[in-house]
N, C-alpha and C positions, 0 to 999 in steps of 0.2 A: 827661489825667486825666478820668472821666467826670463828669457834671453830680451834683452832692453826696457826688462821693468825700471822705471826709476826705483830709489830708496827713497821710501816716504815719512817723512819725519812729522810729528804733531805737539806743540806748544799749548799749554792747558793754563791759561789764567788764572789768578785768584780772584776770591769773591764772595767767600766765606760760603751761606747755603746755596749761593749761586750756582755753585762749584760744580751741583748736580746734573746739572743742563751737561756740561761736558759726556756724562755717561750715555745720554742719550746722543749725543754728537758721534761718541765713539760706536754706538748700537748703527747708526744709519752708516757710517763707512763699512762697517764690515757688512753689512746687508748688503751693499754692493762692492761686496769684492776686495773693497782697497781697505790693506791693513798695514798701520804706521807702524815702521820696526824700531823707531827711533822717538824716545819720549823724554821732553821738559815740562818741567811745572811750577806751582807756584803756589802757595796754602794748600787751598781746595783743591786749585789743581795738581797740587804737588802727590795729594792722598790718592785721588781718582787715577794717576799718572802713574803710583807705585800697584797698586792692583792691576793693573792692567797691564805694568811693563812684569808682573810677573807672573802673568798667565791666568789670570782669574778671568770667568766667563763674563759676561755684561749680566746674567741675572745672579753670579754672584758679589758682582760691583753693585746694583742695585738692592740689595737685598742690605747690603754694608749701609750702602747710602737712610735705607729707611728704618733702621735698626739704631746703627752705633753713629749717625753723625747729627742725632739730635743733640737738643742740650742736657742730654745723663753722661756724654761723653765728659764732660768738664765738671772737676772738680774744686770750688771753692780754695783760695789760695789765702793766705796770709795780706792784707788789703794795704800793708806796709812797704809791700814787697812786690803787687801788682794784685790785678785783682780775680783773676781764676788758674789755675795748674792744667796746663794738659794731660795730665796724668792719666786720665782713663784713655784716651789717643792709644797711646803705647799699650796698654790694657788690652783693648781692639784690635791692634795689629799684629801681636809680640803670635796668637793662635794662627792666624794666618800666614805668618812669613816664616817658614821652619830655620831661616839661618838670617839673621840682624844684620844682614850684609848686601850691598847695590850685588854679589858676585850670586845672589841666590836668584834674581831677574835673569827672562826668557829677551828681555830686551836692555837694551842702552837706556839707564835714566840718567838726568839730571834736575838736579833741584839746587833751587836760587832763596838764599836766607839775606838776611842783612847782620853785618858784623857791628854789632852795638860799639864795640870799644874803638877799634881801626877804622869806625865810619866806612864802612865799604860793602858792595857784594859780595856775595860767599855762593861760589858752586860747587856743589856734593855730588861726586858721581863714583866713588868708591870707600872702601870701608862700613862704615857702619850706618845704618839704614832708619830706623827708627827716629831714633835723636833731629838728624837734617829736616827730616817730614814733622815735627812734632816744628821746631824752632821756623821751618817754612809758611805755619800757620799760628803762629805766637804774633797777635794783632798789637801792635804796640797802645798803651793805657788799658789795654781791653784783659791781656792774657800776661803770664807770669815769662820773661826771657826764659831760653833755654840753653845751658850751658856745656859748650863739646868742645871737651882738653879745656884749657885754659881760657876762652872768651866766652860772652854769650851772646845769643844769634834772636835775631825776631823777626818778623814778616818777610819773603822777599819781596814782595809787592812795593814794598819803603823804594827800592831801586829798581825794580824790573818785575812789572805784575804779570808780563805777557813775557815768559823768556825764549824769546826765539833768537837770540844771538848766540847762546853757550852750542843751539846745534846747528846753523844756517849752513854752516861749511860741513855737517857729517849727512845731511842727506841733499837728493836731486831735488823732489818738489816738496815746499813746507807746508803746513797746515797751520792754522792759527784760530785757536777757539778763544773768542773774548768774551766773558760774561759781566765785564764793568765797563758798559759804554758812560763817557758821561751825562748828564743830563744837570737841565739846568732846575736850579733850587727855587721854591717857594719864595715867593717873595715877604712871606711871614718871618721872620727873623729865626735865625736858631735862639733858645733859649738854655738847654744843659748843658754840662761842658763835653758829655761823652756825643751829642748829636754835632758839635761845632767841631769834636778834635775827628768825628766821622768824615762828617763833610771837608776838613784840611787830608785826609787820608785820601778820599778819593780825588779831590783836584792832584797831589802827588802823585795817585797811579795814574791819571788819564795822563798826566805830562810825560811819565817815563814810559810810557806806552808807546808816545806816538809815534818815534824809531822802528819798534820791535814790527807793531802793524805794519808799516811802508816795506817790510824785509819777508814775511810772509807769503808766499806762492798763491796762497789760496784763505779769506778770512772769513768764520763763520761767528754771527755774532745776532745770539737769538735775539729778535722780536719783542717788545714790551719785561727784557729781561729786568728793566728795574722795577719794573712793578711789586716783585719779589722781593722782602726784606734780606738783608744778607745774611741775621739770626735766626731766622725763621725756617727750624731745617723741618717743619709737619708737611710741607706739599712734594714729598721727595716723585711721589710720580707725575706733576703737573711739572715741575721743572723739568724730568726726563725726558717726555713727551715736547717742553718749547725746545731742548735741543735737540731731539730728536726732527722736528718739523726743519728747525733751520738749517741741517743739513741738509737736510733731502729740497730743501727750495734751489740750493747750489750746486747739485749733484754733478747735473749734466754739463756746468762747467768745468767741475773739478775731473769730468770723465775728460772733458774734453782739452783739459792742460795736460790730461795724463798721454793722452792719444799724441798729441805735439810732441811731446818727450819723448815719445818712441819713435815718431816720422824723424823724428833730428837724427836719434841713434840710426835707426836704418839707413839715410841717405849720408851720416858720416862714414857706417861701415864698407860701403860704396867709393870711398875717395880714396 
């Protein structure tokens, strides 16, 4: 890192095939230049945020994204019990990650679950790697709980979709990729229970969002992102592409909060 770089930290949303936009968010920072050493996530973000804090390229993040995070990743579950297994997830990652461990990352992660039984957040930033990532994108009614030691974990979006608080104190300037803005619902009625227990999910993440946003340095938050269904993982390169655009719409801001950060550090090394 050069003399008054800040440390740049990037918080990665849930949002199920939303998720993908991130990759393109992450494509447009390193095109210019700025690479976050410090990563949190969340479901989708939590996946996009473990390949990339452990050194995988953006065309081999994308390549993940248009392969293995359709729906052949999910395996049919027991319907007594919830209603699909993440099971191929792990499938997917176990070739990729040579040691099931946060200690096998080129970067600092953290990933935010929700603790079913203690009712609480859960942040995963060391030991076993797999398991947190799988239980980070366990959609509650949607997917089967995931169970690490003794409890079991589902969404962290439930409490914190956007987690930018587990690293706000380990880096200088944040970065915040939101891919669940809310938006307001049809005036046609919900009618199934999985569209009405959808739409209670996301009024929960816009509320617990709204903290994590105001805490952010810098927030990037694609453009017509809910047009995108959030099961819908066949447009992996039209979502890369809208987060790819909505970086680069903010770029020369985010150049220019970087540039402030260093005029501070210079004019304090002076006092």
């Amino acid at each position: 890192m050069k003399k008054n770089s800040p440390k740049i930290g990037i918080t990665l949303s849930g949002g199920g095939a939303r998720g993908i936009a991130h990759i393109g968010v992450l494509k447009a920072l390193l095109e210019a230049g700025i690479r976050p050493t410090i990563v949190s996530g969340t479901s989708s973000g939590a996946i996009v945020g473990t390949l990339y804090a452990y050194g995988s390229s953006i065309e081999e993040i994308s390549d993940f994204a248009r392969v293995g995070s359709n729906l052949r990743l999910l395996r049919i579950g027991n319907p007594l019990k919830g209603f699909i297994k993440l099971t191929m997830l792990r499938e997917k990652l176990e070739p990729i990650l040579p040691v099931d461990c946060f200690d096998c990352l080129k970067y600092p992660l953290y990933i935010t679950a929700t603790d079913l039984q203690r009712g609480k957040l859960a942040v995963f930033s060391e030991g076993e790697l797999i398991a947190p990532v799988m239980a980070s994108c366990a959609i509650p009614l949607v997917f089967n709980p995931v169970k690490i030691e003794d409890f079991q974990y589902v969404d962290g979006g439930l409490y914190m979709n956007l987690p930018a608080q587990p690293i706000r104190d380990k880096c200088d300037i944040l970065i915040g990729s939101d891919v669940m803005p809310l938006v307001q619902q049809e005036v046609e009625p919900l009618k199934s229970m999985l569209s009405i227990g959808n739409r209670v999910f996301d009024l929960a993440v816009s509320n617990n969002s709204e903290e994590s946003r105001k805490i952010c340095d810098h927030l990037i938050e694609p453009k017509d992102i809910d047009t995108y269904h959030v099961y819908n993982f066949t447009r992996a390169d039209e979502l890369i592409e809208v987060g790819y655009r909505a970086a680069m719409e903010g770029m020369n801001d985010l150049h220019e909060l970087i540039a402030q950060y260093k005029r501070g550090k210079e004019v304090h090394g002076l006092m």
